[in-house]
C-alpha positions in Angstrom: -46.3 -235.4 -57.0 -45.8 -234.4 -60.7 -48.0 -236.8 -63.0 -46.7 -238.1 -66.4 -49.1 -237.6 -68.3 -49.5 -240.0 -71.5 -48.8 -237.0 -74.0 -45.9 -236.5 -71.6 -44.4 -240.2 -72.3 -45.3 -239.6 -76.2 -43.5 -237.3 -76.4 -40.8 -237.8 -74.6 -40.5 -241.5 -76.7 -40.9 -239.6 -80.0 -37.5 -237.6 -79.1 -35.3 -240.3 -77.4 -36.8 -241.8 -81.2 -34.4 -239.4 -82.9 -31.7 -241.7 -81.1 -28.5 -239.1 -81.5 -25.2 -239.9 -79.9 -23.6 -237.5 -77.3 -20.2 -237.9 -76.9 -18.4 -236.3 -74.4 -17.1 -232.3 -76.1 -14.1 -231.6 -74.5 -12.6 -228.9 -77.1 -13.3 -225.3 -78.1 -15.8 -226.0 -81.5 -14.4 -223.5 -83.9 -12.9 -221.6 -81.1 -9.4 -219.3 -80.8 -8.2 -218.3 -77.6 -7.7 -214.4 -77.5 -9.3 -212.9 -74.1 -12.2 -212.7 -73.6 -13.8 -208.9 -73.3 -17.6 -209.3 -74.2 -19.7 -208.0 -71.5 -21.9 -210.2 -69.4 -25.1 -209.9 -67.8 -24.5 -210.0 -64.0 -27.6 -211.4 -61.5 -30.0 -208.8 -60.9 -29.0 -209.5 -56.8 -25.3 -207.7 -58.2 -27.3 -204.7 -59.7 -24.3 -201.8 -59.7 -21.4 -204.1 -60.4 -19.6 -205.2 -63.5 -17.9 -208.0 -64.6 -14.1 -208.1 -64.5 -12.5 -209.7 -67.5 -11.2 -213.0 -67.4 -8.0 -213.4 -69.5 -8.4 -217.3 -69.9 -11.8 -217.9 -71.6 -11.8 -218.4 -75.6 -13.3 -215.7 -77.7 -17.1 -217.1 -78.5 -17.0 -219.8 -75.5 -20.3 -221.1 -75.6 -22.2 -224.0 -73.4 -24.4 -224.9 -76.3 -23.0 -227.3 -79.1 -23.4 -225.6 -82.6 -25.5 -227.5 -84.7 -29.6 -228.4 -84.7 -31.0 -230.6 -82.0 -34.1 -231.8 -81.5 -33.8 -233.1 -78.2 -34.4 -230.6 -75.0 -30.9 -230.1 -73.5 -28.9 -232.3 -75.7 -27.0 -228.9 -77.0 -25.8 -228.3 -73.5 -22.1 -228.5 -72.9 -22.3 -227.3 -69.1 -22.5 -223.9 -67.2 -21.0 -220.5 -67.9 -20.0 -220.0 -63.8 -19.4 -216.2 -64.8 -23.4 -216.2 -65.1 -23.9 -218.2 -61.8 -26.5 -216.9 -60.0 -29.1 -219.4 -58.9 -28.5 -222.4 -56.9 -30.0 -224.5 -58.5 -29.6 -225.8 -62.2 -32.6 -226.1 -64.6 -32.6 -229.1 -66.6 -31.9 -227.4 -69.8 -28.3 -226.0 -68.7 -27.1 -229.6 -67.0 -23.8 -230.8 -69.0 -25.2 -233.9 -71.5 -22.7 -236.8 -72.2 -23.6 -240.1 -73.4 -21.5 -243.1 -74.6 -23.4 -244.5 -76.9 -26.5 -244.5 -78.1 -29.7 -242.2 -77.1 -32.1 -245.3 -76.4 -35.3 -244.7 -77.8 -38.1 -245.9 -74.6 -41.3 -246.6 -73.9 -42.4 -245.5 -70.3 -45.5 -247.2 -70.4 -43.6 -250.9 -70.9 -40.3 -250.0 -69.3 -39.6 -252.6 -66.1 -37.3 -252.8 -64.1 -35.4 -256.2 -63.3 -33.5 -256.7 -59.8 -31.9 -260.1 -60.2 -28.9 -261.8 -60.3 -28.4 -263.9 -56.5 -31.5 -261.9 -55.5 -33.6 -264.1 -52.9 -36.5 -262.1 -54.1 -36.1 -260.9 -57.9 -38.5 -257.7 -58.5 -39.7 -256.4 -62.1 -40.8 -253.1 -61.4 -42.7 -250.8 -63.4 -42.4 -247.1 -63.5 -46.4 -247.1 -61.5 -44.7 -249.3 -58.9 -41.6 -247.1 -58.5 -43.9 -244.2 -58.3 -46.1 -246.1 -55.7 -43.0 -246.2 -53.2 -42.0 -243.8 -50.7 -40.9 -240.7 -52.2 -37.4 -239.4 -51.5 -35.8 -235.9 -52.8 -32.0 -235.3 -53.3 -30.6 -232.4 -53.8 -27.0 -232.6 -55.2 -24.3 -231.2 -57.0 -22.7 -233.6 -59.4 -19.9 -233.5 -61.8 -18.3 -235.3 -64.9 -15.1 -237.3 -63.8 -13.4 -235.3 -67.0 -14.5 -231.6 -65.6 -11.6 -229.2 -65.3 -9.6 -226.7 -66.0 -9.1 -227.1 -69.8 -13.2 -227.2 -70.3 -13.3 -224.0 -67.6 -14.8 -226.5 -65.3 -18.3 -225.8 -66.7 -19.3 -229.6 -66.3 -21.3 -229.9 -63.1 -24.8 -229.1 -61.9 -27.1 -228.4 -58.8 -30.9 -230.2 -59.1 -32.9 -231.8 -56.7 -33.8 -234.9 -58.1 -37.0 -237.6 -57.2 -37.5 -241.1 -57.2 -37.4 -244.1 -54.6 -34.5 -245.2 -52.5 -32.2 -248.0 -53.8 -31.3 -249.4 -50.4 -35.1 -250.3 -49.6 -35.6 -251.9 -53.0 -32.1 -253.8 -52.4 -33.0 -254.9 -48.8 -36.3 -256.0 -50.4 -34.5 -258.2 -53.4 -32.7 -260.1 -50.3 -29.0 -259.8 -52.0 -27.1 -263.3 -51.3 -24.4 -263.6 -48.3 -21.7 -263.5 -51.1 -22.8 -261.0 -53.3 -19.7 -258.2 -53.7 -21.5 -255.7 -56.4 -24.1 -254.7 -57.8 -23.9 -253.8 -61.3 -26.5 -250.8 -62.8 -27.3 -251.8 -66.4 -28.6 -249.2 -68.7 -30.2 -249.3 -72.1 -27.7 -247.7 -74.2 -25.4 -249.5 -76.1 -22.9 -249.3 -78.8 -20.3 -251.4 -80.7 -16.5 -251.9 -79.1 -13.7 -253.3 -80.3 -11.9 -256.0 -77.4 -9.2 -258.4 -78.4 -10.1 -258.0 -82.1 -14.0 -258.8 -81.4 -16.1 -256.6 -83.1 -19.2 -256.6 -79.9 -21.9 -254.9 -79.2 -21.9 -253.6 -75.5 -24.5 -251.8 -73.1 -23.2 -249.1 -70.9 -22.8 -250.6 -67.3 -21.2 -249.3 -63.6 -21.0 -251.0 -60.8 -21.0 -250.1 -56.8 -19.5 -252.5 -53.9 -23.3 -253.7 -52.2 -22.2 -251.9 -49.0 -21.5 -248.3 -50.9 -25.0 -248.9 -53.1 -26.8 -249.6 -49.5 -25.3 -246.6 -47.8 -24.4 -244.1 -50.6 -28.1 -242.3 -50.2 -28.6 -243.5 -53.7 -32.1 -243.2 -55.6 -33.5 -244.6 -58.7 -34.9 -240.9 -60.0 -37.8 -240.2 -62.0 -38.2 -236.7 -62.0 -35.4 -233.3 -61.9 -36.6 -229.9 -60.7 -40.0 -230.7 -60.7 -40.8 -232.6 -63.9 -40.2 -236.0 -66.1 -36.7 -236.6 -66.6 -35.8 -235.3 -69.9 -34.4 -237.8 -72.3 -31.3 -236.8 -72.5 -30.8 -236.7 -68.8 -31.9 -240.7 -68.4 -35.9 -240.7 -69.0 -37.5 -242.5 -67.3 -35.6 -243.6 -64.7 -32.1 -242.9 -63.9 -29.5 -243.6 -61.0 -28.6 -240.8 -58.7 -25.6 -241.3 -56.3 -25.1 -238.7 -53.9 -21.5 -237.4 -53.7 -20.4 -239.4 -56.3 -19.0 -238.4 -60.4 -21.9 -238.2 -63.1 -20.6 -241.3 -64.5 -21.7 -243.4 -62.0 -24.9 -241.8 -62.2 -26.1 -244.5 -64.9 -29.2 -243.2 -66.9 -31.8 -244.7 -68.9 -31.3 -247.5 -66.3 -33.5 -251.0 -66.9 -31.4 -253.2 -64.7 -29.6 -253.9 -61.2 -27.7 -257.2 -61.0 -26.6 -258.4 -57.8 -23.3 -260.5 -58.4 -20.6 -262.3 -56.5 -17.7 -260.9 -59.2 -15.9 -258.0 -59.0 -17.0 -256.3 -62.9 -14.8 -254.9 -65.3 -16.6 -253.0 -67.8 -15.3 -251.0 -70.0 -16.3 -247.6 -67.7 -15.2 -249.5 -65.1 -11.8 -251.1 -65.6 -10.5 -249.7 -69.4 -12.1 -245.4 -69.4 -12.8 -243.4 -66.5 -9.9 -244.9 -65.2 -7.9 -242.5 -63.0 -3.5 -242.8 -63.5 -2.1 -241.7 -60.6 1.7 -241.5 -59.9 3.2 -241.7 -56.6 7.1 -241.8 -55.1 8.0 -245.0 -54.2 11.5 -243.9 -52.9 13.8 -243.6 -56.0 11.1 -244.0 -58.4 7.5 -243.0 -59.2 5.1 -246.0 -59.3 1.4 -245.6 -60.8 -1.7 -246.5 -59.7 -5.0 -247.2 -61.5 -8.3 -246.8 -60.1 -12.0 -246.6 -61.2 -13.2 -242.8 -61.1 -15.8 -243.0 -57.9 -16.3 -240.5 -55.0 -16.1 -236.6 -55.9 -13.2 -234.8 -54.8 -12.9 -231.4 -52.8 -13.0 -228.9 -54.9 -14.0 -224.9 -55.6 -13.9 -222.7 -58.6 -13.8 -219.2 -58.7 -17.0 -218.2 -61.0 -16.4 -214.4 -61.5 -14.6 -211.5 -59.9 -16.8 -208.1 -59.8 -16.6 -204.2 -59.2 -18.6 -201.0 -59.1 -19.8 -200.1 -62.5 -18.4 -197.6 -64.3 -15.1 -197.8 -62.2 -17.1 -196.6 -59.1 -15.5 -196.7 -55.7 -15.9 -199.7 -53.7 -14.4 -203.6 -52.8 -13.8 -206.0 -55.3 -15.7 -209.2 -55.1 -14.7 -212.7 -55.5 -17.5 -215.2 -56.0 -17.3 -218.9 -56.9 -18.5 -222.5 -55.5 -17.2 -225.5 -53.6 -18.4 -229.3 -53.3 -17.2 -232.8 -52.8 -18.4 -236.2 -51.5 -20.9 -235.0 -48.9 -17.9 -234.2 -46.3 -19.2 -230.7 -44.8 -16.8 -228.0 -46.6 -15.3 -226.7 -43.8 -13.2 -223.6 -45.3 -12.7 -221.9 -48.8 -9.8 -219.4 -49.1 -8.6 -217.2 -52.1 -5.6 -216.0 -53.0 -4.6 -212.8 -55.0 -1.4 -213.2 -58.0 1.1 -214.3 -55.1 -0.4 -213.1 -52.0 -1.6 -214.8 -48.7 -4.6 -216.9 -48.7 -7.5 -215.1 -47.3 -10.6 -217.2 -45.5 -13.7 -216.7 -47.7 -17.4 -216.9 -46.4 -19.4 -219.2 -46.7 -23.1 -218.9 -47.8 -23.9 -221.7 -45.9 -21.9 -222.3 -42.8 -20.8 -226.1 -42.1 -23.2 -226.9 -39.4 -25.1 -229.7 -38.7 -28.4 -229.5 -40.8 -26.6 -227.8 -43.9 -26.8 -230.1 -47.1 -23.2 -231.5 -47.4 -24.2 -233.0 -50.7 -24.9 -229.8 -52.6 -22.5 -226.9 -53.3 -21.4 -224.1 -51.1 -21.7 -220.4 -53.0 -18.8 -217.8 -51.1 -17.8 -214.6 -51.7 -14.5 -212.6 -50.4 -14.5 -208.8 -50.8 -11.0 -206.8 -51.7 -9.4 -203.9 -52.0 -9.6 -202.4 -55.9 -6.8 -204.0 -57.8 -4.3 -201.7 -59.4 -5.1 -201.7 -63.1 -3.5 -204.7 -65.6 -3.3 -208.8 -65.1 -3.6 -210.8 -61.8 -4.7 -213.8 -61.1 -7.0 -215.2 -58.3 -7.4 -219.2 -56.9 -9.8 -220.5 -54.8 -8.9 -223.6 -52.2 -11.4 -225.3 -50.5 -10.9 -227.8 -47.3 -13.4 -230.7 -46.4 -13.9 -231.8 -42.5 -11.6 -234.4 -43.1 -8.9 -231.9 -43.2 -8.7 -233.3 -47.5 -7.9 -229.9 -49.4 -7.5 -229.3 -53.1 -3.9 -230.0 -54.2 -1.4 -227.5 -56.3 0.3 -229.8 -58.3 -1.5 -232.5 -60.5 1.8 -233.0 -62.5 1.9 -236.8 -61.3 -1.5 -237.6 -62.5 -1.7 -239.0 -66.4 -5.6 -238.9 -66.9 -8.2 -236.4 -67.3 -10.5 -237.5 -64.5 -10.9 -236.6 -61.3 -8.9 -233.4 -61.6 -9.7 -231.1 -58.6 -6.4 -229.3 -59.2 -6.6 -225.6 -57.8 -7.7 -223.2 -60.1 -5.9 -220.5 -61.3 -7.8 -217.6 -62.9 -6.8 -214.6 -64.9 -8.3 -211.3 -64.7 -7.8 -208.2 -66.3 -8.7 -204.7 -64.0 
């Protein structure tokens, strides 16, 4: 087990001390949108290929926020999937969005309180988290805003530590009537409601049966080490399968309640505006952003260096809410859709909660524009859709991708 050391939790307090706000960067900072032709580094296990341009990524795209920061990570934006090469995702290069407030907190006196109609209320300490069983989850999770307009660069890959939620539920004895539970973090910030100026913490809530059986853990380290501030320190929810927002951090509460809450990131933002036909008309629905979509991206098309003879590749990722990926296929400017492989074939024993890497290798593309699209399918037979035209809010797009390329 990694120790925190006490010059760990100093420091860590002295930066959440600098108490910055994150808010979610969904634009290009300062940013046109010619092609992009720099050349790119390419993972050493792709040594003797070169980057194909794409034709749809801003001149200067960056993951890092301009600007001075003095917290570790809080410049990140998100990943460049043209540099995709490990599995995993360090710490440093995770997407950081938060609402409000970067709460400044002291390990050493943080408790946690399960209450509301608990039969057994716990206060925990970090010690007494760290005293129970030990569970690891490695998973892939995304902002409910990640998508094409933001080149999809907000998601992440970490195995993350802690203690399960459903044991410290089961032991807080939830009433016969509770409906939610509701994770309370520190953060808070003002909002505006009815003309009430208010001051309001950041809160999400989970049905008691989805927060028992979700695989959920209350996390105190990520890939090895304390969690950074920026990413929740010291303790943060991790929900397996389901958007980052629900993946409350800096969390310091867990009330158990017989209501059905509607906070603002519950009923008012990350609120997903779906259309639908309703015979002669379209009728729109409104629901809280929750479980991850299928979805895949293509990362980055290669080919011999220095025009050398040889396939084409086409490499990218695919994930969703722990239903095995059963298939990824791609599809060339307006050809058929070719089955991709799989690095890890859906079997029994794979991870279904972390991201699948393929590749497809083609023919050499005649020379000038084409595009390529990746489609993944789930078990469930759920596959990304080609038209999104009916939805009216950024989240939860898993709209298939369209990339273009220049050969």
């Amino acid at each position: 087990m990694t120790q925190l050391s006490r010059r760990d939790v100093m420091q860590q307090v002295a930066l959440a001390g600098a108490g910055f706000v994150l808010l979610p960067d969904l634009g290009w900072a300062a940013q046109g949108r010619g092609p992009q032709r720099a050349s790119l580094r390419v993972g050493v296990e792709e040594a003797g290929r070169e980057l194909v341009p794409f034709d749809d990524i801003p001149e200067g795209f960056s993951t890092r926020r301009p600007g001075e920061f003095k917290l570790p990570g809080q410049a990140t934006t998100g990943l460049d999937l043209r540099q995709l090469t490990s599995w995993k995702t360090a710490p440093d290069d995770m997407f950081v969005i938060a609402h409000y407030d970067v709460p400044t907190i002291d390990a050493a006196r943080w408790q946690l309180r399960v209450d509301g109609l608990a039969g057994r209320p716990l206060t925990l300490t970090l010690d007494d988290l760290r005293r129970r069983p030990r569970v690891e989850r490695t998973v892939t999770f995304e902002c409910g805003g990640n998508r094409e307009t933001v080149l999809n660069r907000m998601v992440s890959n970490a195995t993350w530590v802690g203690c399960s939620l459903q044991d410290l539920l089961q032991e807080a004895r939830p009433a016969d009537d509770v409906l939610e539970a509701i994770f309370w973090a520190a953060d808070e910030g003002p909002e505006t409601i009815r003309g009430a100026q208010l001051t309001m913490r950041f809160a999400r809530s989970m049905s008691l049966g989805d927060a028992m059986e979700s695989g959920a853990i209350l996390a105190y380290e990520v890939e090895g080490g304390p969690l950074p501030v920026v990413h929740g320190f010291p303790v943060r929810l991790i929900v397996p399968g389901w958007y980052g927002v629900s993946n409350v951090k800096w969390l310091n509460r867990i009330e158990l309640t017989p209501r059905r809450f509607m906070g603002k990131f519950m009923g008012r933002d990350y609120v997903t505006i779906m259309g639908r036909q309703a015979g002669d008309r379209v009728e729109y629905t409104e629901t809280s952003v929750t479980r991850i979509l299928v979805k895949s991206m293509v990362a980055r098309v290669t080919r011999p260096s220095g025009g050398g003879a040889g396939a084409f590749q086409v490499f990218g990722v695919a994930y969703g809410d722990g239903t095995p990926i059963q298939r990824v296929e791609v599809q060339v400017d307006d050809g058929p859709w070719r089955p991709a492989k799989l690095d890890v074939a859906p079997r029994a024993g794979a991870n279904p909660h972390a991201w699948v890497f393929w590749t497809l290798d083609l023919d050499p593309l005649a020379p000038g524009a084409h595009t390529v699209a990746s489609r993944a399918t789930d078990r469930r037979g759920r596959s990304q859709p080609a038209d999104l035209s009916l939805k009216k809010s950024n989240w939860e797009n898993n709209a298939i991708w369209v990339r273009k390329i220049r050969v």
